[in-house]
N, C-alpha and C positions, 0 to 999 in steps of 0.2 A: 497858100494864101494866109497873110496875116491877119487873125481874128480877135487879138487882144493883146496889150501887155502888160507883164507882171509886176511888181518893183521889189527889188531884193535886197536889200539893204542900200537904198538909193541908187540901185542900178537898176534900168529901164529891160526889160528882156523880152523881145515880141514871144506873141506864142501864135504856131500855126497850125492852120489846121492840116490831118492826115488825110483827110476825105472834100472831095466838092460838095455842095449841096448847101443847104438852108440852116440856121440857128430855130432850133426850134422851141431851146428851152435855155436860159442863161441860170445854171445850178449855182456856182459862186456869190457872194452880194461883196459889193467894194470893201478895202481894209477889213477884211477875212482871213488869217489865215488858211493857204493852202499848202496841202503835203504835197510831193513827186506822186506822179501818176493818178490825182485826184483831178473827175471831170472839171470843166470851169464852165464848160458851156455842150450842150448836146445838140450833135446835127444828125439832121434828115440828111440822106443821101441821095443825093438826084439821081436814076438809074435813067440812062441815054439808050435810047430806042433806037 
């Protein structure tokens, strides 16, 4: 699922997520540099009963 997207030198790049579940914490704030593999947002994971 698509949860945000990045801009890369004016290119749009969705970012998705790896997990279902909930945003529970948005770690990035806009026009931030961000590196590879830094969170941008933290999810709760829904575990299905």
């Amino acid at each position: 699922m698509e949860i945000s997207i990045v801009e890369a030198m004016k290119t749009e790049v969705p970012v998705t997520a790896s997990a279902g579940g909930v945003v529970e914490r948005i770690v990035s704030t806009p026009g931030t540099l961000v590196n590879a593999g830094h969170p941008i947002v933290l999810i709760k994971e829904e575990v299905m009963a």
